[in-house]
C-alpha positions in Angstrom: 79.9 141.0 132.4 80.3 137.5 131.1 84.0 136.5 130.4 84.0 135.2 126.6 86.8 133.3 125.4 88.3 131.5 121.7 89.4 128.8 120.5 90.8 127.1 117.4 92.9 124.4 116.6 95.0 124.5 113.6 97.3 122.9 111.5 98.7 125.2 108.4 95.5 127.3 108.6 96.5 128.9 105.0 96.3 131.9 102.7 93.0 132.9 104.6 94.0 132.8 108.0 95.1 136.4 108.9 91.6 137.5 107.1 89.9 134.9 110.1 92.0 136.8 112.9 91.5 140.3 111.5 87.8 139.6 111.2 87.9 138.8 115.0 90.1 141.8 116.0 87.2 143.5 114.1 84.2 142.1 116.2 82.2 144.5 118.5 82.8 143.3 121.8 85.9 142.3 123.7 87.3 138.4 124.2 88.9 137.4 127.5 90.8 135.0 126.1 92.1 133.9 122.8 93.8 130.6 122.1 95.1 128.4 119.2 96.3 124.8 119.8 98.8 124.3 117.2 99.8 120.2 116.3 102.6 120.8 113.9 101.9 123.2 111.3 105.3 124.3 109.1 103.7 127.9 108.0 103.5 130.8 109.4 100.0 129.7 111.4 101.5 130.3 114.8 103.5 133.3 114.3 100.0 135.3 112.5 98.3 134.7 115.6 101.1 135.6 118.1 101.2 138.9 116.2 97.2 138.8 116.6 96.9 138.7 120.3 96.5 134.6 120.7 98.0 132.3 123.2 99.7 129.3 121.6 99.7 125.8 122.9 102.1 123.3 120.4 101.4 120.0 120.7 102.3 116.8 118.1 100.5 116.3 115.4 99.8 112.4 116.9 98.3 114.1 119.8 95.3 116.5 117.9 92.1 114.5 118.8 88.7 116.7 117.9 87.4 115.8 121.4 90.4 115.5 123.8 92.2 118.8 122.2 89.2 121.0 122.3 89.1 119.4 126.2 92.4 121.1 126.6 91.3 124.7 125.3 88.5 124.3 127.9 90.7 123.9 130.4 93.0 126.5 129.5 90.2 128.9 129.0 88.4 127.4 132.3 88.0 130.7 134.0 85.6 131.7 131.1 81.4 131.9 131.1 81.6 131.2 127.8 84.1 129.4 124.9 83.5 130.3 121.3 85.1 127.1 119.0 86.0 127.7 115.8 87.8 125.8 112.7 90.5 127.7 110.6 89.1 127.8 107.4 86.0 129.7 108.7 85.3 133.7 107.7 83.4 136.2 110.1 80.2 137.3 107.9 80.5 140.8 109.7 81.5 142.4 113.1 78.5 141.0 114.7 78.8 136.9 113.9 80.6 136.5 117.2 78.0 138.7 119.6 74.9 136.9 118.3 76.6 133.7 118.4 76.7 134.2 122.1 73.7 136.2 122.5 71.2 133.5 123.5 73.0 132.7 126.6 71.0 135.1 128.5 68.7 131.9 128.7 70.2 130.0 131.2 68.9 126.4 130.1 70.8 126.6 126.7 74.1 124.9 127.0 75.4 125.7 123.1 74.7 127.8 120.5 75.6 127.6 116.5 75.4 130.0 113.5 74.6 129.9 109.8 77.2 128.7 107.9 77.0 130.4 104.2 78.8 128.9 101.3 82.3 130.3 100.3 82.4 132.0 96.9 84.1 129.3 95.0 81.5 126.7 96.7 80.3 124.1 93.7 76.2 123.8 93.4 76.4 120.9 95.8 78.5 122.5 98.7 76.3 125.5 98.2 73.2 123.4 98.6 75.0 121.6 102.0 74.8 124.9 103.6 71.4 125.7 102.8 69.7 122.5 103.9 71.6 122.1 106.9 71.8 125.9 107.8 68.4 127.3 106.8 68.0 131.0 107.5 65.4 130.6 110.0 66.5 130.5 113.7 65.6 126.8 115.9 65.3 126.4 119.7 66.2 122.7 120.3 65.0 119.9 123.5 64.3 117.1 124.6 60.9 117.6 123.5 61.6 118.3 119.6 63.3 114.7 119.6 59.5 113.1 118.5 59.4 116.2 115.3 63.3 116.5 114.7 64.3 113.1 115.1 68.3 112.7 114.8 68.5 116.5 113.5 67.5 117.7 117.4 71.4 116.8 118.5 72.5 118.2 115.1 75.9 120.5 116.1 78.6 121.8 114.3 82.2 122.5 116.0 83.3 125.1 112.9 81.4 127.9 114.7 79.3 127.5 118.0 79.8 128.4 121.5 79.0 126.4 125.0 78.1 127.6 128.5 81.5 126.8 130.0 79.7 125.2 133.5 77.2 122.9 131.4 80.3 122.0 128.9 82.2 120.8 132.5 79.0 119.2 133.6 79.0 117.0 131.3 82.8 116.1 131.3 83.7 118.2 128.4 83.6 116.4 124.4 84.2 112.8 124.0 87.8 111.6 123.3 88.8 109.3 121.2 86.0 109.8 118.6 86.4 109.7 115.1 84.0 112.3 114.4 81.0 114.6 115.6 82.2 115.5 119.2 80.1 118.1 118.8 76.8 115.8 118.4 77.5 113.3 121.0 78.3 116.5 123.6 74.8 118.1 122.7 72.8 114.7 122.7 74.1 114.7 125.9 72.8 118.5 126.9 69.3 117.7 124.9 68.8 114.4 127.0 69.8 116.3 130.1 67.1 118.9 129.7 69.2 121.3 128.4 68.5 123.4 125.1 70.4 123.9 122.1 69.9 127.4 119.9 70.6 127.9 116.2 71.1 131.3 115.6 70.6 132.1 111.8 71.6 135.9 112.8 75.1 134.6 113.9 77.1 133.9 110.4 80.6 132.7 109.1 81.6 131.6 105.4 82.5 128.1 105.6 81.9 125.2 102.7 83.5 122.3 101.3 83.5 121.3 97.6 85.0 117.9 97.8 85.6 115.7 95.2 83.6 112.0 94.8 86.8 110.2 96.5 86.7 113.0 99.7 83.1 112.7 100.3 83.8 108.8 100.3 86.2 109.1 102.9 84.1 111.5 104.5 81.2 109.1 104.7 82.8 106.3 105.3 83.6 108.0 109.2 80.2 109.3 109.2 79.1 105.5 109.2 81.9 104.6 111.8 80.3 107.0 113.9 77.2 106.0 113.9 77.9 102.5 114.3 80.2 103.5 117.6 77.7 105.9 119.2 74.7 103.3 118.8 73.3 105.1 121.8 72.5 108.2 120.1 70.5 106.9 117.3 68.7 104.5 119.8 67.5 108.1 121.8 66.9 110.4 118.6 65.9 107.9 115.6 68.1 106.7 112.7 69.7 109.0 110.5 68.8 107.1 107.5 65.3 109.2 107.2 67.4 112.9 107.1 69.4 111.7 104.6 67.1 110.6 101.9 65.3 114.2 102.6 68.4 115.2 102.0 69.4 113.4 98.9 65.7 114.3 97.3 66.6 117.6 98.6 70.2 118.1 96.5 68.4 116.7 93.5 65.7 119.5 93.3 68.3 121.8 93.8 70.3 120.7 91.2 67.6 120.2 88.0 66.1 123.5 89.3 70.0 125.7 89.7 72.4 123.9 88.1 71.6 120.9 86.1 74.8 119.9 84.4 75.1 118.5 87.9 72.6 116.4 88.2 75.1 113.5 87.5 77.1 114.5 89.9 74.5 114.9 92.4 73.5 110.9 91.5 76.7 109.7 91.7 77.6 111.1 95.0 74.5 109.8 96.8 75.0 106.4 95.5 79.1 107.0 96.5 77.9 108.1 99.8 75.6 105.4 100.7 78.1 102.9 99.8 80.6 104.7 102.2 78.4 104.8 104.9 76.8 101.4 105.0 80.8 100.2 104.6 81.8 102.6 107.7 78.8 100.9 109.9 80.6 97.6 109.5 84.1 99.2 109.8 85.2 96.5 111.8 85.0 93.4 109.4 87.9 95.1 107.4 91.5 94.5 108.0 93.1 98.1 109.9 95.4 98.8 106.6 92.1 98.5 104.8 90.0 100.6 107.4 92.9 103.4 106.6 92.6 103.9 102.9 88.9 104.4 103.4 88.9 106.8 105.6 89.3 110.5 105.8 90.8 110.3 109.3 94.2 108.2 108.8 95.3 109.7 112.2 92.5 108.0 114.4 93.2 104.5 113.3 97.4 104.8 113.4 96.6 106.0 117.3 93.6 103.5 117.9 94.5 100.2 116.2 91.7 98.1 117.8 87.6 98.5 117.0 85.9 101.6 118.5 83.8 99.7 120.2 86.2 98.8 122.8 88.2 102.2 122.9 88.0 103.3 126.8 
């Protein structure tokens, strides 16, 4: 029997956290391991999942990196087939989101695996259409091949609920560090251009959306566009992004005039605000750092890493 084990790094995970743990307790099938890395949180975040069974590593907040602290979790969980990541502000959709997560593992060329990621209740029309464009409720074997059809989506990867062969994830030296963002899709361009295969499972599901407001998504986008301009490599292997997001953008807008269109303005007015951010982000480096930090989402990475990306070791 494969040894399975969890992780999720947190920081105040909130109101909603012991409903994440007790939906895990809850699962039909048992974890080897379960592990929170904790960088600073002054709730009651580490205490909920001491009383839920976890291991607890502390660390300072200046240390969380997405990359290089999931790295630490995979060491710590090293003697595991497989490591289940998570985010906190995920919800189980039922007992079985963690089995069928891990479920396509029985082929051995498939390095990761993610799950459907449904809208939360209060989700806004545009979060809710987020989820249903990127998380479509038909299931997608990924490879090298698909690169030609898929373009830039065929290394598409999301940390908030997927799983990795533990040997493949060591293979490959484990996430980046030091990246701003998507540690997920540089790891799996690396698996897809390796000859390895990457499975979305549409069975496998969590609640998990984001309604953010015009200024978040800028901030959001801004990063999205420094990490694209600091992984150059990946869009020189899988094709620019630019194509999936006017498919998306036409996308949201059908949505909206066809669902909910009082939010047709808002729809407009976030593509224009997100284009703006991202075309900034890919020229991140012209700006002065203090600048760089009130644009971005990610005021951690830039206090730690005061020089351009480009450079970072």
């Amino acid at each position: 029997m494969q040894k399975i084990g969890l992780f999720i790094p947190t920081l105040n995970a909130g109101e909603n956290w012991h409903i994440l743990l007790q939906g895990i307790v809850n699962q039909d099938f048992l974890l080897h391991k379960k592990l929170i890395i904790d960088s600073g949180s002054t709730d009651k975040t580490t205490e909920i999942a001491e009383d839920f069974g976890f291991e607890i590593i502390n660390i300072n907040p200046t240390d969380f990196d997405h990359g290089g602290t999931r790295n630490l979790a995979s060491d710590h969980l090293s003697d595991c087939d497989i490591i289940i990541y998570l985010t906190q502000d995920v919800l189980l959709f039922d007992s079985t989101s963690l089995k069928n997560l891990v479920m396509p593992f029985d082929d051995e060329k498939i390095a990761c695996t993610y799950g459907r990621q449904l809208p939360h209740e209060t989700a806004n029309p545009l979060a809710i259409h987020a989820r249903s464009f990127n998380y479509p409720a038909k299931s997608l074997l990924k490879s090298k091949q698909d690169i030609t059809t898929q373009g830039f989506k065929t290394c598409f990867m999301s940390n908030s609920f997927a799983a990795y062969r533990t040997k493949d994830l060591f293979n490959e030296k484990g996430f980046p560090n030091n990246s701003i963002f998507g540690e997920d899709a540089i790891l799996a361009s690396k698996f897809i251009l390796n000859g390895k295969k990457i499975y979305y499972n549409s069975d496998a599901k969590v609640f998990h959306s984001h309604s953010y407001s015009v200024k978040q998504e800028f901030k959001r986008y801004f990063d999205i566009g420094v990490f694209h301009q600091s992984n150059s490599w990946i869009r020189e292997k899988f094709g620019s992004p630019k194509g999936e997001g006017l498919k998306y953008a036409k996308s949201e807008l059908s949505y909206t005039l066809k669902t909910a269109p009082l939010w047709i303005f808002r729809s407009i007015l976030s593509t224009i605000v997100k284009l703006l951010a991202y075309q900034l982000g890919t020229i991140y480096y012209i700006f002065p750092l203090f600048l760089i930090k009130k644009l971005s989402m990610n005021k951690l990475f830039w206090i730690k890493h005061a020089k351009p990306i480009s450079i970072l070791e």
